[in-house]
Gaussian input, Z-matrix of N, CA and C with variables (Angstrom, degrees):
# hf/3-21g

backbone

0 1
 N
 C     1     B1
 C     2     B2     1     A1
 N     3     B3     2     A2     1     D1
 C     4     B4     3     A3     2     D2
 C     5     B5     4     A4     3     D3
 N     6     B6     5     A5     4     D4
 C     7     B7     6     A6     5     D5
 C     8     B8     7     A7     6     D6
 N     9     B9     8     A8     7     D7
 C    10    B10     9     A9     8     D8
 C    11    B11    10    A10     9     D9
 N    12    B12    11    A11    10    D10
 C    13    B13    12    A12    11    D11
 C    14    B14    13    A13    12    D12
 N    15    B15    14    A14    13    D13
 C    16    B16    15    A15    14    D14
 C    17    B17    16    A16    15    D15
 N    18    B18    17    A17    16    D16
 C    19    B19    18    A18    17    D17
 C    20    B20    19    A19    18    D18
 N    21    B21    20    A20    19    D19
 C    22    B22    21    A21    20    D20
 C    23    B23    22    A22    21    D21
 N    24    B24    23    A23    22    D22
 C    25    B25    24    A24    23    D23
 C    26    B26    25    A25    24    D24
 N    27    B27    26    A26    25    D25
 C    28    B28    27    A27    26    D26
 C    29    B29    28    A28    27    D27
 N    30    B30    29    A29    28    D28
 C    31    B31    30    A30    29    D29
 C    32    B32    31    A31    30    D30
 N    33    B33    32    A32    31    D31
 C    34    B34    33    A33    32    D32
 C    35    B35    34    A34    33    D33
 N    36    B36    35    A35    34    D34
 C    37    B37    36    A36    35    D35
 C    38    B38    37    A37    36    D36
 N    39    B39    38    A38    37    D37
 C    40    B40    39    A39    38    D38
 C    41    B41    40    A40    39    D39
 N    42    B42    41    A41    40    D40
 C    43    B43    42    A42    41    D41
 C    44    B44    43    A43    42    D42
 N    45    B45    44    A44    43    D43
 C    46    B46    45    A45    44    D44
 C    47    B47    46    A46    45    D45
 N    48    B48    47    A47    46    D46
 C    49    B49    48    A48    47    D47
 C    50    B50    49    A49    48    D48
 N    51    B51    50    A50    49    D49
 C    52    B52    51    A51    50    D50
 C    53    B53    52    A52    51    D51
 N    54    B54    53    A53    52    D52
 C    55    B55    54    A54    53    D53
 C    56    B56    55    A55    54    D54
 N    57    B57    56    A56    55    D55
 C    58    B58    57    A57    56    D56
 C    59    B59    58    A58    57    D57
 N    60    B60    59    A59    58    D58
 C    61    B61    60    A60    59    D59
 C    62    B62    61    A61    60    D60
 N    63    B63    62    A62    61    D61
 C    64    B64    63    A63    62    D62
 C    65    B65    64    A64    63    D63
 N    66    B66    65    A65    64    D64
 C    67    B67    66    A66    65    D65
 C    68    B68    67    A67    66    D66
 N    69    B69    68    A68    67    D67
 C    70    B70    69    A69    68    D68
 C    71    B71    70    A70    69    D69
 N    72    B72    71    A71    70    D70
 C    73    B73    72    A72    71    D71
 C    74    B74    73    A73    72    D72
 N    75    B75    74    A74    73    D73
 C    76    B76    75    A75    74    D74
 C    77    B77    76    A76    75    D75
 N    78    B78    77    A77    76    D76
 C    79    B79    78    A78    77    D77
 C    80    B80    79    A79    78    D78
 N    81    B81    80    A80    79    D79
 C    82    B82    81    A81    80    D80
 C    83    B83    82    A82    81    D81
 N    84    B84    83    A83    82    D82
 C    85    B85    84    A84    83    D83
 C    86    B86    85    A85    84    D84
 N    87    B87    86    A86    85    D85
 C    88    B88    87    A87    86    D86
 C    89    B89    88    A88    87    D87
 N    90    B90    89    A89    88    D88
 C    91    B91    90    A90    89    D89
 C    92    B92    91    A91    90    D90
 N    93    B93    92    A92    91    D91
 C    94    B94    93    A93    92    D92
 C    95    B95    94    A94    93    D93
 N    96    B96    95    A95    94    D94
 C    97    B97    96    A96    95    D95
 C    98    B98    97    A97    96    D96
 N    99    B99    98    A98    97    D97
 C   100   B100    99    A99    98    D98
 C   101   B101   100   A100    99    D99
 N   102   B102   101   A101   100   D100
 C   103   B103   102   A102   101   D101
 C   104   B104   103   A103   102   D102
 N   105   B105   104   A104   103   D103
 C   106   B106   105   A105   104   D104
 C   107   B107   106   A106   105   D105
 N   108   B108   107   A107   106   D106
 C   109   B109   108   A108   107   D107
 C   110   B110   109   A109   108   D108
 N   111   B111   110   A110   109   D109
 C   112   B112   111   A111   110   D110
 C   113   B113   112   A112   111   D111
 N   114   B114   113   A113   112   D112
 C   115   B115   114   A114   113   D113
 C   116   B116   115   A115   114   D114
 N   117   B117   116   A116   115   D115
 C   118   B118   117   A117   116   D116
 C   119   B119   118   A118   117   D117
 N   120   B120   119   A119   118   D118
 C   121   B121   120   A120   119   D119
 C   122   B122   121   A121   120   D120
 N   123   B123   122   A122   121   D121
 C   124   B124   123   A123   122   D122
 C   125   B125   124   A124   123   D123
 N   126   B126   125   A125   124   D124
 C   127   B127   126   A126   125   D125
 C   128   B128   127   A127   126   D126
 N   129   B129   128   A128   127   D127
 C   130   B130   129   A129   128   D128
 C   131   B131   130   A130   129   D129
 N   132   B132   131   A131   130   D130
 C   133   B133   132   A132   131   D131
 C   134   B134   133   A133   132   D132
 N   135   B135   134   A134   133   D133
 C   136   B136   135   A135   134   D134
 C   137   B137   136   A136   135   D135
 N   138   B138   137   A137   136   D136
 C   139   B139   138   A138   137   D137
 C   140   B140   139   A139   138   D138
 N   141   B141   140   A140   139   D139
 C   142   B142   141   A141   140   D140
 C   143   B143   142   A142   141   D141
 N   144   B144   143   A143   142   D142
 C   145   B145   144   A144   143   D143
 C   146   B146   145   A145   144   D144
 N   147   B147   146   A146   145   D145
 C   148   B148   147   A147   146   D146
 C   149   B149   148   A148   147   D147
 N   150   B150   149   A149   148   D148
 C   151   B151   150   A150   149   D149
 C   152   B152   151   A151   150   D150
 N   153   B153   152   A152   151   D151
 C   154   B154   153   A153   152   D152
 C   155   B155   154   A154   153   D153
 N   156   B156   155   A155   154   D154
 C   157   B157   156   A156   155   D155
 C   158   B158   157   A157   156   D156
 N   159   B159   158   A158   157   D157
 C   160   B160   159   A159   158   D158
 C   161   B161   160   A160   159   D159
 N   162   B162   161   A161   160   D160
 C   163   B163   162   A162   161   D161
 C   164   B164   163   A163   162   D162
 N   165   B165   164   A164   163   D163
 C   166   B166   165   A165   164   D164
 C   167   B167   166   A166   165   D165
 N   168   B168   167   A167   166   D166
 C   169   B169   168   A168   167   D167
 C   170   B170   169   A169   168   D168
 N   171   B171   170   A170   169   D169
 C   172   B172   171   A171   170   D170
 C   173   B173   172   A172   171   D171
 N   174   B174   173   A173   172   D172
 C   175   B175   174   A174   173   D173
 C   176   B176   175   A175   174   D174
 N   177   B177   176   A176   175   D175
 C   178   B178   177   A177   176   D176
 C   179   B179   178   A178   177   D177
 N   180   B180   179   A179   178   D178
 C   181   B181   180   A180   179   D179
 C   182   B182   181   A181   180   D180
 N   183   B183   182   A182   181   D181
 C   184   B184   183   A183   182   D182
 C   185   B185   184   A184   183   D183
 N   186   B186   185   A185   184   D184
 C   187   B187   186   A186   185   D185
 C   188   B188   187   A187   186   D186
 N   189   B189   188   A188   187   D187
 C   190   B190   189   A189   188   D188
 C   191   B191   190   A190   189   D189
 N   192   B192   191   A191   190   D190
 C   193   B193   192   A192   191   D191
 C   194   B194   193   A193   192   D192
 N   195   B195   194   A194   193   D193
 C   196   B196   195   A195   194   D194
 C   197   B197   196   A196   195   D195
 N   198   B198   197   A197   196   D196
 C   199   B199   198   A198   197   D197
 C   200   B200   199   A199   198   D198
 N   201   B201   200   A200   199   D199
 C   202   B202   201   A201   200   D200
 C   203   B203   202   A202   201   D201
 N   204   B204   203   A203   202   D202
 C   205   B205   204   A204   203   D203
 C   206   B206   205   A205   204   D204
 N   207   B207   206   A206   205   D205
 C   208   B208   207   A207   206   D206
 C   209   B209   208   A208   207   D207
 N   210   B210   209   A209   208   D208
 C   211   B211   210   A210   209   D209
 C   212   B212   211   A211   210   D210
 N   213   B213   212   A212   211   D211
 C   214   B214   213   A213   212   D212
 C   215   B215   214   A214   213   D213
 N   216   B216   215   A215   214   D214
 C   217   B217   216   A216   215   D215
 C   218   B218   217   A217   216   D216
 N   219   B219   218   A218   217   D217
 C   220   B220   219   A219   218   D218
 C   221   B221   220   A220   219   D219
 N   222   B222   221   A221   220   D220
 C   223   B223   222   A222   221   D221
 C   224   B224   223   A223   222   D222
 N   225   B225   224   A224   223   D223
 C   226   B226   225   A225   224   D224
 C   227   B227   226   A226   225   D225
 N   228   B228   227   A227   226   D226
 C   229   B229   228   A228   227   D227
 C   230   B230   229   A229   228   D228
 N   231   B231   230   A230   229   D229
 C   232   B232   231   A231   230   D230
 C   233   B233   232   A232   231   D231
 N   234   B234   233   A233   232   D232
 C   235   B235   234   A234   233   D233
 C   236   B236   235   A235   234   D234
 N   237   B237   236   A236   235   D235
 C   238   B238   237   A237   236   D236
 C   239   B239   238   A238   237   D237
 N   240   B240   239   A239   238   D238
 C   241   B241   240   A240   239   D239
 C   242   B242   241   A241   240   D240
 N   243   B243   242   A242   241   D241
 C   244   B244   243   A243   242   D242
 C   245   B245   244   A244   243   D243
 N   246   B246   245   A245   244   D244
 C   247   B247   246   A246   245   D245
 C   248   B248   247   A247   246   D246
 N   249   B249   248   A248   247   D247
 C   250   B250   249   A249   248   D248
 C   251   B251   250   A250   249   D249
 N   252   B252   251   A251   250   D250
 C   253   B253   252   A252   251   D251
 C   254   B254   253   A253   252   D252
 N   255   B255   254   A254   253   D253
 C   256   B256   255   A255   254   D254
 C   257   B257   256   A256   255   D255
 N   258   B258   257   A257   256   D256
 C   259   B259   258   A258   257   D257
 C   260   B260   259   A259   258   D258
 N   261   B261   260   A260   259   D259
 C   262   B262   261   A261   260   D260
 C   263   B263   262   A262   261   D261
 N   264   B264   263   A263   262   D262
 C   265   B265   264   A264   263   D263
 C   266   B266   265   A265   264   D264
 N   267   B267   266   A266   265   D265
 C   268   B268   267   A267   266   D266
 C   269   B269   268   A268   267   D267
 N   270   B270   269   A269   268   D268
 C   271   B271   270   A270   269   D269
 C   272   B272   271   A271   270   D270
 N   273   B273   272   A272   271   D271
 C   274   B274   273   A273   272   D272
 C   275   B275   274   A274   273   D273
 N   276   B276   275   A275   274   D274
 C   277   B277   276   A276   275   D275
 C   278   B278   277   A277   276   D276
 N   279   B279   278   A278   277   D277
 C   280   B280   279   A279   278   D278
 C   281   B281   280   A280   279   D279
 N   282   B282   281   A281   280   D280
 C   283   B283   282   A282   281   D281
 C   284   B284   283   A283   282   D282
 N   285   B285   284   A284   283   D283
 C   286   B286   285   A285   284   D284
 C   287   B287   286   A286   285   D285

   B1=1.4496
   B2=1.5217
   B3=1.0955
   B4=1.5616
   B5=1.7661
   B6=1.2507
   B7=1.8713
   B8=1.6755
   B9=1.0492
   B10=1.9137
   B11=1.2747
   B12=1.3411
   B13=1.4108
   B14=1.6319
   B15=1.6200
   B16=1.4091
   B17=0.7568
   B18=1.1568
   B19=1.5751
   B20=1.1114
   B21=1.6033
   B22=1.4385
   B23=1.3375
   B24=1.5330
   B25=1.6553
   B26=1.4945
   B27=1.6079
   B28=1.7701
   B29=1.8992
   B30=1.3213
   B31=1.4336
   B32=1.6809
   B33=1.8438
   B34=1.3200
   B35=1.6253
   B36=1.5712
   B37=1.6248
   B38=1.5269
   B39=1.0109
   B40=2.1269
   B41=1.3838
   B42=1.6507
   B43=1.3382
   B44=1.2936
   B45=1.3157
   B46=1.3750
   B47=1.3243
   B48=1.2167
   B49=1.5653
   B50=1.3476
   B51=1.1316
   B52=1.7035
   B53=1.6749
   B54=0.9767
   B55=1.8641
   B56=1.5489
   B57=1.2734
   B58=1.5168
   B59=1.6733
   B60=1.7818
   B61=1.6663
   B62=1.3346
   B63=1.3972
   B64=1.6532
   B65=1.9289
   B66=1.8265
   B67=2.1271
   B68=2.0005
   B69=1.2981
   B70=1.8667
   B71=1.6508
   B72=1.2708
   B73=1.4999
   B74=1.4711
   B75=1.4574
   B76=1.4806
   B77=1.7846
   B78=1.1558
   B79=1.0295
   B80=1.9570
   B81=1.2505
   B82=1.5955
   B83=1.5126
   B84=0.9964
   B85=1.5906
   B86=1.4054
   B87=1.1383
   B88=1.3418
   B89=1.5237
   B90=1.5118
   B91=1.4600
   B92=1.6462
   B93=1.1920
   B94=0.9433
   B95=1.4409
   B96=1.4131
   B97=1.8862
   B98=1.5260
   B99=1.5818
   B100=1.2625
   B101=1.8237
   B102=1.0877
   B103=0.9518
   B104=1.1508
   B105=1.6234
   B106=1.5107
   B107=1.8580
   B108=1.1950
   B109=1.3907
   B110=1.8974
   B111=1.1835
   B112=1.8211
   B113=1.6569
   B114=1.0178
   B115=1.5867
   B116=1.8146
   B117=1.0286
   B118=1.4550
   B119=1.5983
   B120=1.4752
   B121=1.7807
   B122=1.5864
   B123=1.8279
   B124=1.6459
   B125=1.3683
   B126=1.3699
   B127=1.8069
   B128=1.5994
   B129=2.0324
   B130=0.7114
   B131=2.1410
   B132=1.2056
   B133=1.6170
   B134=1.0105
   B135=1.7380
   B136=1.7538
   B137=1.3525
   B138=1.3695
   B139=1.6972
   B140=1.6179
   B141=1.4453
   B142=1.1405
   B143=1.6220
   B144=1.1364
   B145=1.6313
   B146=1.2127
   B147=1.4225
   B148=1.1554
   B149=1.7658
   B150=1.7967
   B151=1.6479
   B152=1.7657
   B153=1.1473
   B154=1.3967
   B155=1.5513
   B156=1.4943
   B157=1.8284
   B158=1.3905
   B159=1.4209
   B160=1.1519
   B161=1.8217
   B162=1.2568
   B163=1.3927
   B164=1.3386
   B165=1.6050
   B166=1.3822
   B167=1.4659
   B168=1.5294
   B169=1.4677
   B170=1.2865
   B171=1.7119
   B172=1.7481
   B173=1.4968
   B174=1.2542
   B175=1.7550
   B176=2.0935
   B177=0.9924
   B178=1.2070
   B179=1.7994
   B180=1.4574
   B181=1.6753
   B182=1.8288
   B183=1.3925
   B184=1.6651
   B185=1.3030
   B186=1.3784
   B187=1.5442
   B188=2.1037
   B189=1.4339
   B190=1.2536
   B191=1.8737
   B192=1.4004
   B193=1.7664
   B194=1.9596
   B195=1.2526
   B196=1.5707
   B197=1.6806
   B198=1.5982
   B199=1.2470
   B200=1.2860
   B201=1.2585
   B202=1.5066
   B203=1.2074
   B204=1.9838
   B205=0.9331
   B206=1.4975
   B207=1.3223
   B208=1.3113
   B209=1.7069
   B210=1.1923
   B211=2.0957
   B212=1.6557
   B213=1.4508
   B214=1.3750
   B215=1.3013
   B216=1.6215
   B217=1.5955
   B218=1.2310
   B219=1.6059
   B220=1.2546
   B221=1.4129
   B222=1.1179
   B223=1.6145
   B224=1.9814
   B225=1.3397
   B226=1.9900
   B227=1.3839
   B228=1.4822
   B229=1.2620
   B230=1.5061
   B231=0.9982
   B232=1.4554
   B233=1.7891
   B234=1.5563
   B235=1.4911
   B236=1.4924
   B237=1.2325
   B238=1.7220
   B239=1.3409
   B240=2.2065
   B241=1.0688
   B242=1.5077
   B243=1.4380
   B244=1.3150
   B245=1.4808
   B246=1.4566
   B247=1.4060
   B248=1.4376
   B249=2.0292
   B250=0.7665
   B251=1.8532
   B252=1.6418
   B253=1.0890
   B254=1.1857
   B255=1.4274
   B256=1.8742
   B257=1.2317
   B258=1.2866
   B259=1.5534
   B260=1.8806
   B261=1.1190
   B262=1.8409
   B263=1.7179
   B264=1.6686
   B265=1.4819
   B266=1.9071
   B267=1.2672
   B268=1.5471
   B269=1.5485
   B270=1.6769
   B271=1.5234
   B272=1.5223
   B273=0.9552
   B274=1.4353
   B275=1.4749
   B276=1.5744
   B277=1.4167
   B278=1.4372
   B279=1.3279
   B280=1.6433
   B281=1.4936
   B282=1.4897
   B283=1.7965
   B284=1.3119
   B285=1.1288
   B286=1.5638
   B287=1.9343
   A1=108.59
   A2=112.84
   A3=129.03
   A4=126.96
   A5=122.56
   A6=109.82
   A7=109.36
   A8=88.31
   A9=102.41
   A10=97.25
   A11=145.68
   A12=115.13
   A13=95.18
   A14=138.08
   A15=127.33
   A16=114.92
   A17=136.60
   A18=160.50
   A19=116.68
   A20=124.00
   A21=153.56
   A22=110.95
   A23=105.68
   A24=88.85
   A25=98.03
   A26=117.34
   A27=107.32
   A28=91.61
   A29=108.48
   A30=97.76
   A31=134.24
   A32=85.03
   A33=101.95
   A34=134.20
   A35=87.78
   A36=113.42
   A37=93.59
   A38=128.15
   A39=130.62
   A40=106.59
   A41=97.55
   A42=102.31
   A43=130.68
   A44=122.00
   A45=142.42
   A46=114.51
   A47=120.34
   A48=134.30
   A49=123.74
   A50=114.60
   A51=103.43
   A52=94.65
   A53=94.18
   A54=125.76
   A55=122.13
   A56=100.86
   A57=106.46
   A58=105.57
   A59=110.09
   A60=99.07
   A61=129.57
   A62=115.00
   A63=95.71
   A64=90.86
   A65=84.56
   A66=70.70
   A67=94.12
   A68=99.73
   A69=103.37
   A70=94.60
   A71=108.42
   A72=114.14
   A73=115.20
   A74=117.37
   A75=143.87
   A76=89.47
   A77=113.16
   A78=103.73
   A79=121.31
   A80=96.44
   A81=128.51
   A82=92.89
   A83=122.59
   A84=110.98
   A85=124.46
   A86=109.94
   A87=137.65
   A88=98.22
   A89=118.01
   A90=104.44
   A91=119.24
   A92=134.55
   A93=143.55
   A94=108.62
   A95=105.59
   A96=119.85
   A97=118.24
   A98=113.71
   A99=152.08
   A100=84.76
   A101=132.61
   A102=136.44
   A103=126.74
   A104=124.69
   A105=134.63
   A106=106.76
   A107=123.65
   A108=120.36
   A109=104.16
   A110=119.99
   A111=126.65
   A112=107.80
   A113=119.47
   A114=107.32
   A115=95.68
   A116=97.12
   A117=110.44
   A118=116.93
   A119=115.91
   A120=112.41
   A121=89.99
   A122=102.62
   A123=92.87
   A124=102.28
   A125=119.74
   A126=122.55
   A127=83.87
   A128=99.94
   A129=111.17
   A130=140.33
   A131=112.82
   A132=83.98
   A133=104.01
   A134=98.90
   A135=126.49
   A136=83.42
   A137=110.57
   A138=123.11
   A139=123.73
   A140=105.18
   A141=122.28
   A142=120.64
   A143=111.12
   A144=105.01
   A145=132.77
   A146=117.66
   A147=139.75
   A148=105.98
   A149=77.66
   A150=96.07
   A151=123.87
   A152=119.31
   A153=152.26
   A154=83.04
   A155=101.42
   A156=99.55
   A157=110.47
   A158=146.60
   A159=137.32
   A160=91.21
   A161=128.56
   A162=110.68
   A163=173.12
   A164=76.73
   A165=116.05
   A166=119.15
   A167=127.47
   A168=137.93
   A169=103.89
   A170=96.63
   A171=107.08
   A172=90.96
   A173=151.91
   A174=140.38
   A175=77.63
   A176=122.77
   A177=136.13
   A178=128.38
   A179=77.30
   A180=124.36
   A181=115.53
   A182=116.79
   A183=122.25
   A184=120.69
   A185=130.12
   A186=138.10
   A187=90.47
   A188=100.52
   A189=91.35
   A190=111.82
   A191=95.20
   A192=92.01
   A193=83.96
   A194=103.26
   A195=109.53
   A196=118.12
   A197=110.30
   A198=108.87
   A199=113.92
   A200=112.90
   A201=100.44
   A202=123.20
   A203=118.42
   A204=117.91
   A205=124.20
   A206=108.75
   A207=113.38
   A208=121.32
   A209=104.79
   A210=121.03
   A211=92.84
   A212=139.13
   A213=128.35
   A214=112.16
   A215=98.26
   A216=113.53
   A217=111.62
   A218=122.70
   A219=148.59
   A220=106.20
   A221=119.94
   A222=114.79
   A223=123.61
   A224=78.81
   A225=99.39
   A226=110.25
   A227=133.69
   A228=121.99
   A229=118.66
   A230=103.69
   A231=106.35
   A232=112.08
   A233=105.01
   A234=82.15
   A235=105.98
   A236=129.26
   A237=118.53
   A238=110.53
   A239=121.70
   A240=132.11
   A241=106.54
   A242=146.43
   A243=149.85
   A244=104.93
   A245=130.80
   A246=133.43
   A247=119.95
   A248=118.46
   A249=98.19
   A250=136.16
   A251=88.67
   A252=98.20
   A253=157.09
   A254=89.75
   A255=122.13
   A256=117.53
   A257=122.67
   A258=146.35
   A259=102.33
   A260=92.82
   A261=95.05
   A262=93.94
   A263=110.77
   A264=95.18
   A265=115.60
   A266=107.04
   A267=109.55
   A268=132.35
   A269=90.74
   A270=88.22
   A271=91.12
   A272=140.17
   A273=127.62
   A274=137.61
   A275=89.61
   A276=116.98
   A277=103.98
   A278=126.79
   A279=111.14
   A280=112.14
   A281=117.50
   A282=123.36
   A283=109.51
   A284=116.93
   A285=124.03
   A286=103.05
   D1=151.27
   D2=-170.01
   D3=-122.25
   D4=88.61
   D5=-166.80
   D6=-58.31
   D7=121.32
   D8=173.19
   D9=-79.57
   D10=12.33
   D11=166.91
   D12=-158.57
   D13=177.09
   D14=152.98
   D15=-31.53
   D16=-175.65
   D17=154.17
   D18=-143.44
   D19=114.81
   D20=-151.12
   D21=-106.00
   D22=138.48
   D23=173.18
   D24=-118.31
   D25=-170.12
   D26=-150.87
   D27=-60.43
   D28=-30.41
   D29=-163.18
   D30=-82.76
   D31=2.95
   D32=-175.71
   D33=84.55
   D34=25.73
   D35=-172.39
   D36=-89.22
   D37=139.88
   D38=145.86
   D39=-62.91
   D40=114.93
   D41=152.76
   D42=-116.02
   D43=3.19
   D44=147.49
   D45=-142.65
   D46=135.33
   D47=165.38
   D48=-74.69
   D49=159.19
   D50=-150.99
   D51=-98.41
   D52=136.28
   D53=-168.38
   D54=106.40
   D55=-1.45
   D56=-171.38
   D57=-63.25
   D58=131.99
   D59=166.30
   D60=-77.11
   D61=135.62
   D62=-155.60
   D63=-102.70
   D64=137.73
   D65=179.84
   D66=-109.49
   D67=-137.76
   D68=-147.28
   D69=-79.73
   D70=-28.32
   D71=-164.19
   D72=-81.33
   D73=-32.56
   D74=168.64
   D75=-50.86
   D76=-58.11
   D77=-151.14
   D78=-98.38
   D79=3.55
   D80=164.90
   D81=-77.62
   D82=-26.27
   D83=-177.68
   D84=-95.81
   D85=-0.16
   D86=-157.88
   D87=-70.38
   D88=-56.69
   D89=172.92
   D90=-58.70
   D91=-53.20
   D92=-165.56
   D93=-32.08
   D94=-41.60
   D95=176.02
   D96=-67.54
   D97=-26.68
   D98=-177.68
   D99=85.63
   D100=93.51
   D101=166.46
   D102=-128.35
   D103=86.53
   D104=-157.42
   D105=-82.20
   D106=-32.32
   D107=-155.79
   D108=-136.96
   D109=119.05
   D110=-177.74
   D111=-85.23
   D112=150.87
   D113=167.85
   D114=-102.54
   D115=105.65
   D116=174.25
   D117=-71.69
   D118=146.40
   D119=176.33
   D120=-88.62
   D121=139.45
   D122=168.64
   D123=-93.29
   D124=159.68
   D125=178.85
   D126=-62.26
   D127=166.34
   D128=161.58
   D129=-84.74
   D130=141.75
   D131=-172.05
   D132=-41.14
   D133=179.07
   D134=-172.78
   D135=-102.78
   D136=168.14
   D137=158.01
   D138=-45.24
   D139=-62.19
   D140=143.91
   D141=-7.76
   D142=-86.92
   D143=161.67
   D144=-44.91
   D145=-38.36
   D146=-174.89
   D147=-41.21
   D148=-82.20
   D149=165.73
   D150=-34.50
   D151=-52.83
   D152=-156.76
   D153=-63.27
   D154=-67.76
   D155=-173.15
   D156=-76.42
   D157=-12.50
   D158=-169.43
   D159=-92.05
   D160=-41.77
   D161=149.59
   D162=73.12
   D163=-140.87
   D164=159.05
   D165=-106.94
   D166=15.96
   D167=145.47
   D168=-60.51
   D169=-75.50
   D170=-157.66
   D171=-72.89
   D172=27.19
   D173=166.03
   D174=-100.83
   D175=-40.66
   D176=-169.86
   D177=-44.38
   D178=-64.37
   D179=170.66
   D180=-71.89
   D181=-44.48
   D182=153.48
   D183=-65.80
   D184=-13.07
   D185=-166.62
   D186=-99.98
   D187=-47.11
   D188=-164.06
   D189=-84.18
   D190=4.75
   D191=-161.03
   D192=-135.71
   D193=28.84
   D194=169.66
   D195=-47.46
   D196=-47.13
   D197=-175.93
   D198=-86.73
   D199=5.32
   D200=171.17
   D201=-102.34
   D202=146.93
   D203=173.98
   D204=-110.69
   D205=115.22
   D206=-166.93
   D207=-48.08
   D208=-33.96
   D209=-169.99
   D210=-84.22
   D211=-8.93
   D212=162.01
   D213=-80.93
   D214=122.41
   D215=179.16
   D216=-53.90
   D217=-59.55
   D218=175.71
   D219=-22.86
   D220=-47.41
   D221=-173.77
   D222=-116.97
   D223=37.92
   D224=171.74
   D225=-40.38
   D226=-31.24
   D227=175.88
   D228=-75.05
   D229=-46.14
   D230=174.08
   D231=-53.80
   D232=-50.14
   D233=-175.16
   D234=-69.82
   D235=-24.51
   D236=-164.40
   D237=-65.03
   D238=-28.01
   D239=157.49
   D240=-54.36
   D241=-78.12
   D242=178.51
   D243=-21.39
   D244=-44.27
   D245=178.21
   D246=-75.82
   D247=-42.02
   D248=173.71
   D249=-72.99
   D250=-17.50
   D251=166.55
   D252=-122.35
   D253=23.27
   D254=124.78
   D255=-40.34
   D256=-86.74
   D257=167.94
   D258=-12.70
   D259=-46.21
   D260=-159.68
   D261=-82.45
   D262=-56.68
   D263=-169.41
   D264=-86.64
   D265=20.08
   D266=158.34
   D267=-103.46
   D268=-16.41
   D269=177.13
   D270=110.13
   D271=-36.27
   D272=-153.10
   D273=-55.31
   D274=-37.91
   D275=172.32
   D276=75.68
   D277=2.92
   D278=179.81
   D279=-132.03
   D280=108.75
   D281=175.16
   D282=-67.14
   D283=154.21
   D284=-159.59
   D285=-101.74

């Protein structure tokens, strides 16, 4: 396990710096500080997830932008919205 942030004691001393790996003994000590709860690093997703959630955005993103048709000139705002916010909930970072 890995602390995602400092770790404070009541008086505001560091008693671990944030990334430190904490092993069995670190953490046998843990009451002594009265220290009930760690801010843990979560792993990062797998690809797998990655994919999994990118998805179920764009299943997301076609459900909510159903009535629109992208090849009508007439309604250019809407698609440039559909891109930008595409762009934002895929990760992509780039509006079309």
């Amino acid at each position: 396990m890995v602390l995602s942030d400092v770790l404070l004691d009541a008086h505001g001393q560091v008693l671990l710096p944030q990334g430190a790996v904490l092993t069995e003994n670190m953490l046998a000590l843990m009451p002594r500080h009265n220290i009930d709860m760690l801010p843990i690093q979560a792993p990062p997703p797998s690809p797998e997830e990655i994919a999994a959630q990118q998805a179920a955005d764009s299943e997301r993103l076609a459900y909510l932008f159903r009535k629109h048709d992208p090849d009508n000139p007439e309604d250019a705002a809407t698609t440039l919205l559909r891109a930008y916010v595409t762009a934002y909930r895929l990760g992509t970072g780039e509006a079309a």
